[in-house]
C-alpha positions in Angstrom: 188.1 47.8 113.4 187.3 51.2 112.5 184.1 52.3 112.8 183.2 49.3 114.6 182.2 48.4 118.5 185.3 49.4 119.9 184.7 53.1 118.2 181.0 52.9 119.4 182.1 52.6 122.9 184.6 55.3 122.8 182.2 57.9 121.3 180.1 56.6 124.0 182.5 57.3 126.6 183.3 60.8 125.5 179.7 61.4 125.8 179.6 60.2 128.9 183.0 61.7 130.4 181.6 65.0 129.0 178.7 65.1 131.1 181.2 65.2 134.1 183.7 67.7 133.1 180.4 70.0 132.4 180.0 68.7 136.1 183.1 69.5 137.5 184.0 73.0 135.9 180.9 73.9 137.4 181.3 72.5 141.2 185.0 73.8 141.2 184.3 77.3 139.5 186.2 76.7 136.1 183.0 77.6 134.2 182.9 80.8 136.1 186.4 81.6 135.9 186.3 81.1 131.9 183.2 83.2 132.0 185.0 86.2 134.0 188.4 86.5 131.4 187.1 85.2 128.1 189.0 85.5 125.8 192.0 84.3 127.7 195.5 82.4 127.1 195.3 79.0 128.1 198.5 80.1 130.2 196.7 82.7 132.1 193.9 80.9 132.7 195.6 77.8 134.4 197.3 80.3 136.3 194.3 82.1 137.6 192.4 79.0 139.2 194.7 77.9 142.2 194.6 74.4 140.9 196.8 71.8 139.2 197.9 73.3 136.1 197.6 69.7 134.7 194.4 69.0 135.7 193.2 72.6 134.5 194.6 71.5 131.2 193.0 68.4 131.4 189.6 69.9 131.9 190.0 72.6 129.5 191.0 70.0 126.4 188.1 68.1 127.7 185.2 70.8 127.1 187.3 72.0 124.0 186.7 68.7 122.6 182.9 68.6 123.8 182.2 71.9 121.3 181.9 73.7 125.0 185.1 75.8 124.5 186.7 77.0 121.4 190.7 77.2 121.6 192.0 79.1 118.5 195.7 78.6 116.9 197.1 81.2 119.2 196.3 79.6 122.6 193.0 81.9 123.2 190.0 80.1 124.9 186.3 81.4 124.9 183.1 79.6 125.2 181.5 78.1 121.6 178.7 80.1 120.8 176.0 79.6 123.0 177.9 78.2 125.7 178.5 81.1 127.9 174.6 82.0 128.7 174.1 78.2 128.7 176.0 77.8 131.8 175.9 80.9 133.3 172.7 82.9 132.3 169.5 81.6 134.3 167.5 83.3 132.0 168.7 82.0 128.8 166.3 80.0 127.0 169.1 77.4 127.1 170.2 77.1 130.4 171.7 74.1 131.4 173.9 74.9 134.7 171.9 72.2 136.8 171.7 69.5 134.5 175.5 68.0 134.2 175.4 67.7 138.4 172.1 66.2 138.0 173.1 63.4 135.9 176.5 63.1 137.6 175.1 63.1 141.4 172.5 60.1 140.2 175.3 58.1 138.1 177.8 58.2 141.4 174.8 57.2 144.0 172.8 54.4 141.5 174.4 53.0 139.0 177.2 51.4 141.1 173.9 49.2 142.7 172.2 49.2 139.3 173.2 45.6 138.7 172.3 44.0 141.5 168.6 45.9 141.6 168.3 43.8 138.2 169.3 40.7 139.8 166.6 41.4 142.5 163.9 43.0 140.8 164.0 45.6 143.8 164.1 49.1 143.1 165.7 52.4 144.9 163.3 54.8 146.0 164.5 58.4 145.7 164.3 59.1 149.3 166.8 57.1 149.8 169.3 59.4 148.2 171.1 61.4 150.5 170.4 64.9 150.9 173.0 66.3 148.6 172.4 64.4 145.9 168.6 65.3 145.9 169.1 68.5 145.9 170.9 68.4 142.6 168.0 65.9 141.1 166.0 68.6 141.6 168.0 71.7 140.7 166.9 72.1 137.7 162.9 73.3 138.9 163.7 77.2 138.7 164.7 76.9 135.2 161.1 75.1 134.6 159.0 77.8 136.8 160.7 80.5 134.5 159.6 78.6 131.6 156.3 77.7 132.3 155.7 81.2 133.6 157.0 82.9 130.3 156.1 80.7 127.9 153.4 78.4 128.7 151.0 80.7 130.6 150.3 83.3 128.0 149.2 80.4 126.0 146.2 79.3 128.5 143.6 81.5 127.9 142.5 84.0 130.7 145.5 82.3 133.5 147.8 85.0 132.9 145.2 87.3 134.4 144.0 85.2 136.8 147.7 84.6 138.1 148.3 88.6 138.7 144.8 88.7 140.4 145.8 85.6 142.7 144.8 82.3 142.6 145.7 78.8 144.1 148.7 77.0 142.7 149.6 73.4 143.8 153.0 71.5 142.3 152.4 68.2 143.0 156.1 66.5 143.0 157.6 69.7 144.0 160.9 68.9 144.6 163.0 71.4 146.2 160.7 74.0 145.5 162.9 75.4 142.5 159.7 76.0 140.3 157.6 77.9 142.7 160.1 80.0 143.9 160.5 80.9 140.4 157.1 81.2 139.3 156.2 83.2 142.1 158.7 86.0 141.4 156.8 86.2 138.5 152.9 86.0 140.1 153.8 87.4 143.6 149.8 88.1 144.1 149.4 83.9 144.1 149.4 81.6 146.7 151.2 78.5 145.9 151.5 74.7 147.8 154.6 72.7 147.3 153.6 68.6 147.7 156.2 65.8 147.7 156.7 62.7 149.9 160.0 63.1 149.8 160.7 64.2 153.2 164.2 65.7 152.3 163.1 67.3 149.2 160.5 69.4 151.5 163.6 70.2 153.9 165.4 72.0 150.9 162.5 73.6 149.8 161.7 74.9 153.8 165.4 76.2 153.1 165.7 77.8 150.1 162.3 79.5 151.5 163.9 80.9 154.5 166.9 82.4 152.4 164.1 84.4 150.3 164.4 87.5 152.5 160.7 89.1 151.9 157.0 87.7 152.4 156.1 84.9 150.3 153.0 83.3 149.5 154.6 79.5 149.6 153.9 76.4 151.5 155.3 72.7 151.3 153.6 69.9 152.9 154.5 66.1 152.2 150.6 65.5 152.6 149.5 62.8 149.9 147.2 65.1 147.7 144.2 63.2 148.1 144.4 64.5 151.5 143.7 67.8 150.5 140.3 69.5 150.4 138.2 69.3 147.3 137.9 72.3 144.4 140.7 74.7 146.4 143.0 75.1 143.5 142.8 76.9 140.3 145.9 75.4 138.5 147.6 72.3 139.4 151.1 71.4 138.2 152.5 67.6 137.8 155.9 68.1 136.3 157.9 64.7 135.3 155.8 63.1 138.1 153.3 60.3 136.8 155.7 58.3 135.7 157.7 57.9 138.7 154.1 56.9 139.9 153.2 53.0 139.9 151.0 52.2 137.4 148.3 50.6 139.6 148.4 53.9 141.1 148.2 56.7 138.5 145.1 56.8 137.5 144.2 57.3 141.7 146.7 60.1 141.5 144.8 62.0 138.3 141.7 61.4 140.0 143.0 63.4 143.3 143.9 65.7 141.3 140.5 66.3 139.2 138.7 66.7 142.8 141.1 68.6 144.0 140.9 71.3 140.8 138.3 73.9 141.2 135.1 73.8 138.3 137.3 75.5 135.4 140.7 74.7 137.2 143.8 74.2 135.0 145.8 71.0 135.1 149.6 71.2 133.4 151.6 68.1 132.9 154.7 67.2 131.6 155.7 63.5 131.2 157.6 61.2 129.4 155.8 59.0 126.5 156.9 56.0 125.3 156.2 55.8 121.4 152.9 53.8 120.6 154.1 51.4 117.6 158.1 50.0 116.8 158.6 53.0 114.1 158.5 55.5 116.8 161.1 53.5 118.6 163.1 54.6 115.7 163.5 58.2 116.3 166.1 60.2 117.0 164.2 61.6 120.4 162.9 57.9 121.0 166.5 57.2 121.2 167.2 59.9 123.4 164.3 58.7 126.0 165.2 55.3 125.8 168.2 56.0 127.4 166.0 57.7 130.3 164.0 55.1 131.0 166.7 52.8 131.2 168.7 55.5 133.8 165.3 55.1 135.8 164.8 52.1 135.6 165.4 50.7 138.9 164.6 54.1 140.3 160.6 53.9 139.6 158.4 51.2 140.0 156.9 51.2 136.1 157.7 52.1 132.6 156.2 55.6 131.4 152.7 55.5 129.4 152.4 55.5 126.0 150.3 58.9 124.4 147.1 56.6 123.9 147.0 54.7 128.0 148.2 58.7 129.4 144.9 60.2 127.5 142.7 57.3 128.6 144.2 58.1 132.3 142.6 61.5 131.7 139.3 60.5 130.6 139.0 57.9 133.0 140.1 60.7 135.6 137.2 62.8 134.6 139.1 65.0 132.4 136.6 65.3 129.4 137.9 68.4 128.1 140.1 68.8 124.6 144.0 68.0 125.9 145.8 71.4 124.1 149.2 69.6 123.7 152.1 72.9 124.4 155.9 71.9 122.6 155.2 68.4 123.0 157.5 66.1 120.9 157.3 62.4 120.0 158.5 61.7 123.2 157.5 64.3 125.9 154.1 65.3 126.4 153.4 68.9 127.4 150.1 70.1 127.7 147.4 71.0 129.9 143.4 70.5 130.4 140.6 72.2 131.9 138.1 70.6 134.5 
């Protein structure tokens, strides 16, 4: 029936099915290709890539239909406005290169076990995942440090300046080390510590910091942070972290983190909210993060916080200071708080 289920789970599908030919153009140098001839015939560009000519076709009709790719009425293909810096341009405000292989290399390693983790009430811990596949969970942290660094820090008061004098900088869930990297391009005089348990996440990071070529102020450690010594750092960073974080442990972690903080020390976090009544359920965004928590569901041992149990965390934490809330939505809290 039109309009009905069976529709419903198509439009799902295409969804879905886009996610991985973003995915693929990208790991097999499509996106890169179309990048490097646009505008071009769809004849030339099949041509050019060494591939099957059907399967180029395939993927080409594929991102057309996604609103990627534009195909006019004489056979010309070009990015959709947008599109080209998206995918190609780390400095676009919209770049979205890591994403798709993000998505894709979790889908391909979890879901297949995703119903039997229901069955058992177990969960998969991401250290687990093999190598490759974390290292494109955590691709996305340079497009985050060139964020934060452009956009969120001349909103602090007084950090920009204390940044280009040098200060201490901890990520705590630093992943691959993406975001520092980043971020200290920007703030070379600042000494920054990557922390993450994940053993193999600190092996990419130990990488990708020996392919730097030049002096750099970073170190990784998978030391716990309330291992670390108290008041050493100036601004601490705890991106998408908490709520990966057992609930019986977060407010532990947040209380590290305050001891850790120097007197007048910065703490930035960004975390998934869930809303606090059923309207906010109702959303368009709410919508969108439902679907995330459900993707992470057997991957973390607890549900995020709602807005009202995160601030009490904070309080409770010793955080007493006004919470200045930086492009949060309904669903994402971004904001940061002075000890």
């Amino acid at each position: 029936m039109a309009g009905g289920p069976v529709t419903q789970v198509r439009n799902m599908l295409t969804g879905f099915n886009a996610v991985f030919a973003l995915d693929v153009g990208i790991d097999t140098g499509l996106v890169d290709n179309l990048a490097a001839q646009e505008p071009v015939s769809l004849e030339r560009f099949v041509n050019s890539t060494e591939m099957h000519p059907r399967h180029v076709g395939a993927w080409l009709r594929a991102v057309q239909a996604a609103g990627v790719v534009e195909v006019d009425k004489d056979g010309m293909a070009r990015f959709s406005p947008g599109w080209r810096d998206a995918l190609t341009n780390p400095d676009s405000p919209d770049y979205v290169r890591t994403l798709p292989g993000c998505y894709a290399a979790v889908a391909g390693v979890a879901y297949p076990r995703f119903a039997g983790l229901f069955k058992s009430q177990e969960t998969m811990d991401w250290r687990d995942f093999p190598k490759d596949v974390i290292k494109k969970v955590y691709a996305d942290g340079a497009r985050f440090g060139r964020e934060f660094a452009d956009e969120v820090v001349p909103v602090i008061p007084g950090l920009k300046a204390r940044l280009e004098s040098g200060i201490m900088v901890y990520d705590v869930g630093c992943g691959d080390g993406g975001f520092l990297f980043r971020f200290a391009e920007k703030y070379p005089r600042s000494n920054c510590l990557g922390i993450d348990c994940c053993q193999a996440a600190i092996d990419l990071a130990n990488e990708g910091k020996s392919k730097i070529g030049r002096q750099t102020k970073i170190q990784f450690t998978t030391q716990m942070i309330h291992e670390l010594p108290e008041a050493q750092a100036d601004l601490i960073v705890l991106s998408e972290v908490l709520h990966e974080v057992g609930a019986d442990k977060r407010g532990d972690l947040l209380q590290a983190i305050y001891r850790t903080l120097k007197p007048g020390g910065v703490l930035f976090v960004v975390d998934p909210v869930l809303p606090d009544s059923h309207e906010g359920y109702l959303t368009r965004s709410a919508q969108h993060l439902a679907m995330m928590v459900f993707s992470e569901a057997p991957l973390v041992p607890d549900a995020p916080l709602t807005r009202k149990d995160f601030f009490a965390l904070l309080k409770a934490a010793g955080f007493d200071q006004s919470l200045n809330e930086v492009g949060s939505s309904d669903s994402y809290l971004t904001a940061w708080v002075v000890k």
